[in-house]
C-alpha positions as CSV (number, residue, x, y, z in Angstrom):
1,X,-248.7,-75.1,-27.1
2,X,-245.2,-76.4,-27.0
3,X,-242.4,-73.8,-25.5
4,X,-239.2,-72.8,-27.3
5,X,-236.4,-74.5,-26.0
6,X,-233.6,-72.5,-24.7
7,X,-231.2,-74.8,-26.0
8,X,-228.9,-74.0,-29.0
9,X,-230.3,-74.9,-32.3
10,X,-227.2,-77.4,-32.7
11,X,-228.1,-79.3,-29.8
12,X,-231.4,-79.1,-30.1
13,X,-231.1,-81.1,-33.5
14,X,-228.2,-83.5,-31.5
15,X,-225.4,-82.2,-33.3
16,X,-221.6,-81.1,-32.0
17,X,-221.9,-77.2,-32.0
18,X,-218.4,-77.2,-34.5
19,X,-220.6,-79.5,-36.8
20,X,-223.7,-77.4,-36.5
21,X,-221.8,-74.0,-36.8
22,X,-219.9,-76.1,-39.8
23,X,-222.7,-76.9,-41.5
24,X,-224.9,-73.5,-40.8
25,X,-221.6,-71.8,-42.6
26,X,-221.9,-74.3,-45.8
27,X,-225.4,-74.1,-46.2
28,X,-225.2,-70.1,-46.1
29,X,-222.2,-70.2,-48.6
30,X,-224.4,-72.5,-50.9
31,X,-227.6,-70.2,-50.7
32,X,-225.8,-67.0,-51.2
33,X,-224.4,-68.1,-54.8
34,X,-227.3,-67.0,-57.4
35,X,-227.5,-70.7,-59.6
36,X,-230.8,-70.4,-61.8
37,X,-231.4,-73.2,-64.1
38,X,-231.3,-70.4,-66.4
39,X,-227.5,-69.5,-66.0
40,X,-224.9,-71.7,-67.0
41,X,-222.1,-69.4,-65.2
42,X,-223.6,-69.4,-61.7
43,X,-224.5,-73.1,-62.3
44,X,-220.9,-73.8,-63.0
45,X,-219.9,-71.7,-60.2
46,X,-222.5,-74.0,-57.7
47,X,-220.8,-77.3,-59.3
48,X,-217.5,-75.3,-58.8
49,X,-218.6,-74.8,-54.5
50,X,-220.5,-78.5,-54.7
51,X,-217.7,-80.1,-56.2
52,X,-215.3,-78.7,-54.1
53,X,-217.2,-79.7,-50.9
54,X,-217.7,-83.4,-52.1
55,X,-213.6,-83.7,-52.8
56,X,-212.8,-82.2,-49.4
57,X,-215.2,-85.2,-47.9
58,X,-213.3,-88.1,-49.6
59,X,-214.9,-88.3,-53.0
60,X,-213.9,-88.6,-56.3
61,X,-215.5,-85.9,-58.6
62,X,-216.1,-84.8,-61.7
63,X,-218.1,-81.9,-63.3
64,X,-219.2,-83.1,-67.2
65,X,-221.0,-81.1,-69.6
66,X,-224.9,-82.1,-70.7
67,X,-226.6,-80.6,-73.1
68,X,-229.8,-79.1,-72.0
69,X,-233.3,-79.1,-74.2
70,X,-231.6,-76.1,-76.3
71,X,-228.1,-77.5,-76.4
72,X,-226.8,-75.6,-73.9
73,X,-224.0,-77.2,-72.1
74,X,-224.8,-77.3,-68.3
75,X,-222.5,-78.8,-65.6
76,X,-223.2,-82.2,-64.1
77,X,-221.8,-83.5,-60.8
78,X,-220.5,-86.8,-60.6
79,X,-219.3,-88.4,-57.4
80,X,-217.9,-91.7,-55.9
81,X,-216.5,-93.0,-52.9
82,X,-213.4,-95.0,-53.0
83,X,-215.4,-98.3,-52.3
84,X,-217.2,-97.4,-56.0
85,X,-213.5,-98.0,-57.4
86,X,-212.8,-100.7,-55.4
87,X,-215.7,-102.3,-56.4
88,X,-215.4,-101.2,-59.8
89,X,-211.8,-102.8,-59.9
90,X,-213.0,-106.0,-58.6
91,X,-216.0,-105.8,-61.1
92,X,-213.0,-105.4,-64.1
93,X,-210.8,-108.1,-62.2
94,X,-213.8,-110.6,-62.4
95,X,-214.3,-109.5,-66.2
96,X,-210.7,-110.5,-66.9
97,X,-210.8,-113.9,-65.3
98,X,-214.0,-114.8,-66.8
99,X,-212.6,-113.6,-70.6
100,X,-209.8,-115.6,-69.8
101,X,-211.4,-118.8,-68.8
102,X,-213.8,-118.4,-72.0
């Protein structure tokens, strides 16, 4: 039967202990809001946290509204990293020259 380790759970799992106490924080944050699929408020609140958390990394984001099965509106995260515009402008830029030579 294996032993418990008397490491801390950070290291154990090879992370910095400022990551590990980080992320431990985040995760607890996350679980403590009340989001049932049922709720539209506490699911706009988790987009809200989500959302926030994404931005504060370097992405782009966007909550939009999709209907559910009732018509309900319900909050949708979408994210993207400054290389998805980059590549997106060079995707447009290659649009335009090909329009142009057509």
């Amino acid at each position: 039967m294996p032993t418990p380790s008397s490491k801390p759970p950070g290291e154990r799992a090879g992370l910095p202990a400022d990551f590990f106490a980080d992320a431990v924080e985040l995760l607890t944050r996350l679980t403590r809001q009340s989001s049932p699929s049922d709720d539209p408020a506490g699911l706009r609140a988790m987009a809200r946290m989500l959302a926030a958390e994404l931005a504060a990394r370097g992405l782009k984001v966007e909550i939009c509204d999709q209907p559910d099965e009732h018509g309900v509106p319900l909050p949708v995260i979408v994210a993207e990293t400054a290389a998805d515009d980059a590549d997106d402008a060079a995707d447009d830029a290659d649009d335009a020259r090909s329009a142009s030579a057509g």
